[in-house]
N, C-alpha and C positions, 0 to 999 in steps of 0.2 A: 892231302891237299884237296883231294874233289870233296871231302866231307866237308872242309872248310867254302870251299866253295858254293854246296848246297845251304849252307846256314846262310852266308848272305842272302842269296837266291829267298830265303825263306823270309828274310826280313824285307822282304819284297823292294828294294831300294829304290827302282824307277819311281815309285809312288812321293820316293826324299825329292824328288825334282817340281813335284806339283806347290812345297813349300818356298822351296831355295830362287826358283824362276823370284817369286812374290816377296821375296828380300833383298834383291840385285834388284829390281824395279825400285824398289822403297830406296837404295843406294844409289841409283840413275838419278832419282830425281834429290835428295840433298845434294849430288854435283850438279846436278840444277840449279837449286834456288842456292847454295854455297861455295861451289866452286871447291869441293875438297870431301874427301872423304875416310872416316877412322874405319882403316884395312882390321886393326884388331878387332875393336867391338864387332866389326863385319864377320871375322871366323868366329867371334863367340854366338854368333846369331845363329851362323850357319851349322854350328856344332851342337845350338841349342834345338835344331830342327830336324838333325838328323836323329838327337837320342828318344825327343815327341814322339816324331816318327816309326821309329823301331819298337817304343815302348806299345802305342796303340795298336802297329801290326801284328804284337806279340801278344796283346790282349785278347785282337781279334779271334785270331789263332786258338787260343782257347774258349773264348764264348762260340765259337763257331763249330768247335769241338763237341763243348758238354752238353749243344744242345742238339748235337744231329745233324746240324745242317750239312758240315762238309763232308758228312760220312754219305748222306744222301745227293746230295752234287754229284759225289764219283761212282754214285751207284742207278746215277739219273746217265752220265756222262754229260755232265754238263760243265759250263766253263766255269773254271776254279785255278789258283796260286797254288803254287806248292805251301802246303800246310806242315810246318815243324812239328806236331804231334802227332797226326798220322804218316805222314811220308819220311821223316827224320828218324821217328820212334822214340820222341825226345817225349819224357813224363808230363804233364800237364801241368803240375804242381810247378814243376821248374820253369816251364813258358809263362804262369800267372809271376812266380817271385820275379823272374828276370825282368817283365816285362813293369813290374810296380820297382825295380832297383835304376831302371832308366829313367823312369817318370821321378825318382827322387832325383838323380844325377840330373836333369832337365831343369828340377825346380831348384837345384844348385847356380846351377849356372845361368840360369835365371834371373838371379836375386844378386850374382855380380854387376849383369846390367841394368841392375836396377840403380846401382849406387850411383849419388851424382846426378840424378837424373829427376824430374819433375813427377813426382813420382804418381799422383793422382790421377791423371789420365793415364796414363802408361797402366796401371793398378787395376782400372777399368779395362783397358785393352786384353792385358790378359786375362782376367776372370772372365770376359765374353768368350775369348777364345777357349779356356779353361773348359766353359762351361758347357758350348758346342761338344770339344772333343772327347768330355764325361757323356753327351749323352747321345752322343753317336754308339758310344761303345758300351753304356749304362745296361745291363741288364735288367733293371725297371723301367729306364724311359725309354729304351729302343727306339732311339730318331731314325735310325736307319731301317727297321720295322717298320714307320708308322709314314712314309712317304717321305719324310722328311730330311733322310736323310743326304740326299745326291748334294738338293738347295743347301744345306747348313754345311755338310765338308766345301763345297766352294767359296761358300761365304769366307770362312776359317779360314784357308789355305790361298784365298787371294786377297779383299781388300783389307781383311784386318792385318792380315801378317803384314802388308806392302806399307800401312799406313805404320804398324808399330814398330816395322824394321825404322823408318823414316824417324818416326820421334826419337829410337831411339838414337841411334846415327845421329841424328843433329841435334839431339837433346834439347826442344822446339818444338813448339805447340805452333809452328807460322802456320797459317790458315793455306795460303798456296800450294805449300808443298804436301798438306794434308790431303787437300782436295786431289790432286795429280795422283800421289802414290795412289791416294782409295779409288779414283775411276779408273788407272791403268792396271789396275791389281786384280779388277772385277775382269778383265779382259781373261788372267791365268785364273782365275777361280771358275769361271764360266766352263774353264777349258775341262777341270777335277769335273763336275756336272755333267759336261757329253760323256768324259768314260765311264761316269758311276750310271749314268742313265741306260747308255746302249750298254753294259754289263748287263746291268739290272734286265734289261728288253732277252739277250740270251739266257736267263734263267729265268724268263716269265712262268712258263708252266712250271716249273717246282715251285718256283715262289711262290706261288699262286695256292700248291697243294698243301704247302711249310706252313704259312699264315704267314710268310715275311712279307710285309706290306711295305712293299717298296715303292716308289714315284709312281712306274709303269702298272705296277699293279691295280695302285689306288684309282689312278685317272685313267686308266687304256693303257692299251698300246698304241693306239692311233694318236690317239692326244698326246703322249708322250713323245713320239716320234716329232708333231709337229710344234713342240714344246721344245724340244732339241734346235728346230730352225729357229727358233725365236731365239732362244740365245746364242745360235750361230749370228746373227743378226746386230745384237746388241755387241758382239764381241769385234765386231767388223765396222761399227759405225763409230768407233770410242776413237780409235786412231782418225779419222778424218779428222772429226770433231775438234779433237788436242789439236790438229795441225792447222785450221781454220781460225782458231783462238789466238795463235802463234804460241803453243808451248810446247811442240814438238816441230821438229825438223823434215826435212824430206825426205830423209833415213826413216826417220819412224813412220812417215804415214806408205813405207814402200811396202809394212808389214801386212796390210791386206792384201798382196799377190798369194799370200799362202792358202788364201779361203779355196780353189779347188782343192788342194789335198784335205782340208778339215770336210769339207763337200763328199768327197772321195770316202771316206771314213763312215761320217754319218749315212751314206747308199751302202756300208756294206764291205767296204774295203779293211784295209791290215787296219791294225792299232799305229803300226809305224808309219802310214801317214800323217795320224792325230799327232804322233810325237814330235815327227818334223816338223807339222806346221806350229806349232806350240813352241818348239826353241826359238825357230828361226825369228817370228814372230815377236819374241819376246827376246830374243837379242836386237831385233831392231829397234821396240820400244824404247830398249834401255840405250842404245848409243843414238835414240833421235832424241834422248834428254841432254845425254853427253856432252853431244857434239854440237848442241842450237847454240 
């Protein structure tokens, strides 16, 4: 049972909530502009992001593996996941097949939701997405190497997903509910950015020595740091905005009382502030769509 236990652990799952938050968003707002929402397509979504998910962590896992780095993180002591091929002992070869046997199961279930469905933008939606999460984890384009990576998983994992969950869900190109899921979505993406950013900021010096050109690397640390307020900023000023507009409720705009814990976090505090403020926040968005 604990063995079982440690593989999830490995498949690092808090990280499935950085997608799932940005599909319940995309679902708040078609009970928005529709007043109704398909609970099934919604688990097919949700099931579609958990095996993304698992399949890229498990990729990570290995490209992380064959090229040193995690070996040198635990030998820097530095902050690192439990790793399935050094910590499990699990072969590498099985972490690459498993992790390409998900990403087919993903593009399965995928291509369910796709049916019925307008399929042209939706087509577009995923291959942007598609195309981030290849070259986040691409061992030629190394986004995540090259500074780029923090900005591009946020992108990925808030307004696209928020906007595609939405299309799909309501099977509609309506412009309203476009616009809504993509700025509330940027709120949970921004949020993926401060943890990849402040990671990134505690393996500065190895990064630094690796050649991982990470955000913090490329631009500072200082500028980094104040690059993090900047989108603490943009992540705090969306909810007013939506409720000044009138498309959110007073429920939703109560979600900026969480800015001291995300505050808290960025000086230096646990991750479990970030996380807190990141549900709570993002449970209010979603029932100030609800419930307007």
């Amino acid at each position: 049972m604990t063995r079982i236990v440690d593989y999830i652990r490995a498949l690092s799952p808090i990280t499935f909530l950085s997608s799932i938050i940005s599909a319940m968003i995309g679902a708040s707002v078609v009970y928005y502009v529709y007043h109704c929402v398909d609970l099934f397509k919604l688990s097919l979504i949700m099931l579609l992001l958990v095996l993304i998910h698992s399949g890229i962590n498990l990729y990570n896992d290995y490209r992380d593996y064959v090229t040193g780095v995690d070996v040198e993180y635990r030998r820097k002591h530095v902050l690192h996941r439990l790793n399935m091929i050094i910590d499990l002992r699990v072969r590498p070869s099985v972490v690459r097949n498993v992790s390409l046997i998900l990403s087919v199961a993903s593009a399965i279930v995928g291509s369910v939701l796709l049916i019925n469905l307008s399929i042209l933008p939706v087509v577009v939606l995923v291959i942007l997405g598609l195309l981030i999460g290849l070259g986040y984890s691409s061992p030629r384009l190394k986004l995540r190497y090259r500074g780029m990576g923090e900005i591009m998983a946020g992108v990925a994992t808030g307004p696209i997903i928020a906007c595609g969950s939405f299309i799909v869900l309501s099977n509609s190109l309506n412009i309203l509910g476009i616009f809504l899921s993509t700025i509330a979505g940027l709120c949970n993406g921004l949020f993926t950015t401060l943890i990849l950013i402040k990671i990134a900021l505690a393996r500065y010096d190895v990064d630094s020595v690796l050649g991982k050109r990470t955000l913090p690397v490329v631009i500072g640390r200082d500028r980094a740091v104040k690059l993090m307020y900047v989108f603490i900023f943009l992540i705090y000023v969306i909810p007013p905005i939506l409720f000044v507009l009138g498309y959110l409720s007073l429920l939703g705009l109560l979600s900026i009382v969480t800015l001291p814990l995300t505050l808290k976090y960025v000086r230096g505090g646990r991750p479990f502030n970030l996380f807190l403020a990141r549900l709570l926040m993002s449970i209010l968005i979603c029932l100030g769509f609800v419930l307007h």
